[in-house]
C-alpha positions as CSV (number, residue, x, y, z in Angstrom):
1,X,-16.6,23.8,8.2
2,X,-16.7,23.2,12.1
3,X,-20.6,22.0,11.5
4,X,-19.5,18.9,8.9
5,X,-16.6,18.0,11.3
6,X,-19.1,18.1,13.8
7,X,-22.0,15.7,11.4
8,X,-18.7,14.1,10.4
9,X,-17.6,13.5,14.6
10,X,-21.0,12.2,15.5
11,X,-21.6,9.9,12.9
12,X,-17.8,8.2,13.8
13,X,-18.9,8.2,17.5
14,X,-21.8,6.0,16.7
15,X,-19.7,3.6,14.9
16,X,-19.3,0.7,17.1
17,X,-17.6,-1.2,13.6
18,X,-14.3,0.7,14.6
19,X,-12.9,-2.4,16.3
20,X,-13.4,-3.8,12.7
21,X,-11.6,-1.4,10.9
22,X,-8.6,-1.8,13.1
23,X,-8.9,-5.7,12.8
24,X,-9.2,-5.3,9.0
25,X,-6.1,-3.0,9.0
26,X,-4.2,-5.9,10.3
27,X,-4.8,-7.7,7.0
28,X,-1.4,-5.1,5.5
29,X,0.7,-7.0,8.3
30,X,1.2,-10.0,6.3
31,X,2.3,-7.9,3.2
32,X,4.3,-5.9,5.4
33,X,6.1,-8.7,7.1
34,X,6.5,-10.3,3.6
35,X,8.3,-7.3,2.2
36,X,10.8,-6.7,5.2
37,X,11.7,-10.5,5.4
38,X,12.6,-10.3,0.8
39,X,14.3,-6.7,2.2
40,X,11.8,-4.9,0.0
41,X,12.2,-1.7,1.9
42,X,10.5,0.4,-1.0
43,X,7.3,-0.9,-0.8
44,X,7.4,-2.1,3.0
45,X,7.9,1.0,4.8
46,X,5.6,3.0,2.8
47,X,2.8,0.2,4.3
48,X,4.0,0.0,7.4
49,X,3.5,3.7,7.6
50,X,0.4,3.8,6.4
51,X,-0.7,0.6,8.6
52,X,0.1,2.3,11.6
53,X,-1.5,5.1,10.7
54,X,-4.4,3.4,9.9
55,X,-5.0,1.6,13.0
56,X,-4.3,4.7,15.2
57,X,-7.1,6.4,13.3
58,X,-9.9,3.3,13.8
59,X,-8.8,3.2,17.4
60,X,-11.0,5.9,17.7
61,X,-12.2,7.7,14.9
62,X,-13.3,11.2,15.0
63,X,-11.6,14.5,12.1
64,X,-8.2,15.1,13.9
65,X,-4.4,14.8,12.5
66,X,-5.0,11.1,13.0
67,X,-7.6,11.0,10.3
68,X,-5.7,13.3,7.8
69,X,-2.6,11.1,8.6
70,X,-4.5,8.1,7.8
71,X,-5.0,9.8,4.4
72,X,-2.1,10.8,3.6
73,X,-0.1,7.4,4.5
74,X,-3.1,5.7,2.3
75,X,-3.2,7.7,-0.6
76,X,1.0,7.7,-0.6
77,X,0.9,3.9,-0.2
78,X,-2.4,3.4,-2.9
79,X,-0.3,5.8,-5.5
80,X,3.2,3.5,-4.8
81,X,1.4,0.5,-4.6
82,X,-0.9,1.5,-8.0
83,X,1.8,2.7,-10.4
84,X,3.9,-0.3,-9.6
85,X,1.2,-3.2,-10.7
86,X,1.5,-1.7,-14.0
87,X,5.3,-1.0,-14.1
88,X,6.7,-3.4,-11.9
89,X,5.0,-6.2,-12.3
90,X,5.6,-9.4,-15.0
91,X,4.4,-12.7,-13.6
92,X,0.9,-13.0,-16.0
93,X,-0.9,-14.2,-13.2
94,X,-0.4,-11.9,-10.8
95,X,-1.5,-9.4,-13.8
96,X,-4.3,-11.2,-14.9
97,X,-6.1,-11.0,-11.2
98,X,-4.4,-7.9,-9.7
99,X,-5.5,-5.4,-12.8
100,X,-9.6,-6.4,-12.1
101,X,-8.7,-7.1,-8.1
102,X,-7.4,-3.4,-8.5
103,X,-10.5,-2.5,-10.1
104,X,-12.8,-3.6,-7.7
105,X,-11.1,-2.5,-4.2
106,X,-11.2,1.0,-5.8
107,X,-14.8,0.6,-6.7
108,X,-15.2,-0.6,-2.8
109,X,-13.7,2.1,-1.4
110,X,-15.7,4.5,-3.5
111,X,-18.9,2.7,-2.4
112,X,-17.7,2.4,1.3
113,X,-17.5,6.0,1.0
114,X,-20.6,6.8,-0.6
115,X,-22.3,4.6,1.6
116,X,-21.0,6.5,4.4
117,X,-22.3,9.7,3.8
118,X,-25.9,7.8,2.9
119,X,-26.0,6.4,6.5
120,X,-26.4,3.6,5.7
121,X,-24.8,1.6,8.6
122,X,-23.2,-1.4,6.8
123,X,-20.7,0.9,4.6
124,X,-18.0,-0.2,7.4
125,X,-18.5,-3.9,4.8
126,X,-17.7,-2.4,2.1
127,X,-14.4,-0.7,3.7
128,X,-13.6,-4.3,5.2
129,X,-13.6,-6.1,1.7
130,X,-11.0,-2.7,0.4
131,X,-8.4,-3.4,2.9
132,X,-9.0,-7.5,2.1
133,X,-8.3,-7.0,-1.4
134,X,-5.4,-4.3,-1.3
135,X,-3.6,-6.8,1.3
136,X,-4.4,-9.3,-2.0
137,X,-2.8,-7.2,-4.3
138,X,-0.2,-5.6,-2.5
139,X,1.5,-9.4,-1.1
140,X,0.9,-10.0,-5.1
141,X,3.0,-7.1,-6.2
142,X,5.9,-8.2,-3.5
143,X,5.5,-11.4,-4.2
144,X,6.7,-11.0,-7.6
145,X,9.4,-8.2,-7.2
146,X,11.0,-10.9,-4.5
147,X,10.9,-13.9,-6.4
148,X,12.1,-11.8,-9.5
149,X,15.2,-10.3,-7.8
150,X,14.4,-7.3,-8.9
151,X,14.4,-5.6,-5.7
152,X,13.6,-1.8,-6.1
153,X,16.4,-1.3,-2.6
């Protein structure tokens, strides 16, 4: 165990894309801001959370608490954010690009992943266009619970 955190350590230590990863995080703040301002606490919060998380995590990533935070707040936020674009949701158009948009930042994160453990050094790209797209989906998903009224809290 202690030798992959240690593979795992120097690996993050070479990646000078960090600073990336933070600025990519930042695309959530304009879903987040979105849900606070419709008072769209349900979904909000959860983000927020996992924003935060996020960023302290690329700020300097190495395996800590940080890192399993950032996994935790994630997967919460992915699993909240998942379940509701197929329970919550009813505008057509939202469904009609969030359902392949969902799709596809799954299939980025799985390849930013994979890519990861290949070495191959533009994985961070891959991660980049996941947080792009989950922003996309997630001010989607607000969007239409705000406009709809039909405010979880």
């Amino acid at each position: 165990m202690e030798i992959e955190i240690e593979k795992f350590n120097s690996k993050m230590t070479k990646c000078k894309e960090a600073r990336y990863m933070v600025f990519s995080s930042c695309f959530f703040l304009y879903p987040i801001y979105y849900g606070f301002s419709c008072h769209s606490y349900l979904y909000s919060i959860p983000l927020f959370l996992s924003w935060l998380a996020s960023v302290n995590y690329w700020r300097n990533p190495c395996y800590s608490w940080r890192r399993d935070a950032d996994i935790f707040f994630s997967a919460t936020a992915a699993l909240l954010f998942s379940c509701s674009c197929f329970f919550v949701v009813k505008n057509p158009y939202y469904i009609i690009v969030g359902y392949p948009n969902m799709v596809l930042f799954y299939y980025l994160f799985y390849l930013s992943n994979i890519k990861f453990e290949e070495g191959c050094p533009h994985w961070w790209k891959y991660h980049i266009c996941f947080h792009f797209l989950c922003s996309l989906n997630q001010f989607m998903l607000l969007d239409d619970v705000c406009l709809s009224n039909s405010n979880p809290l």
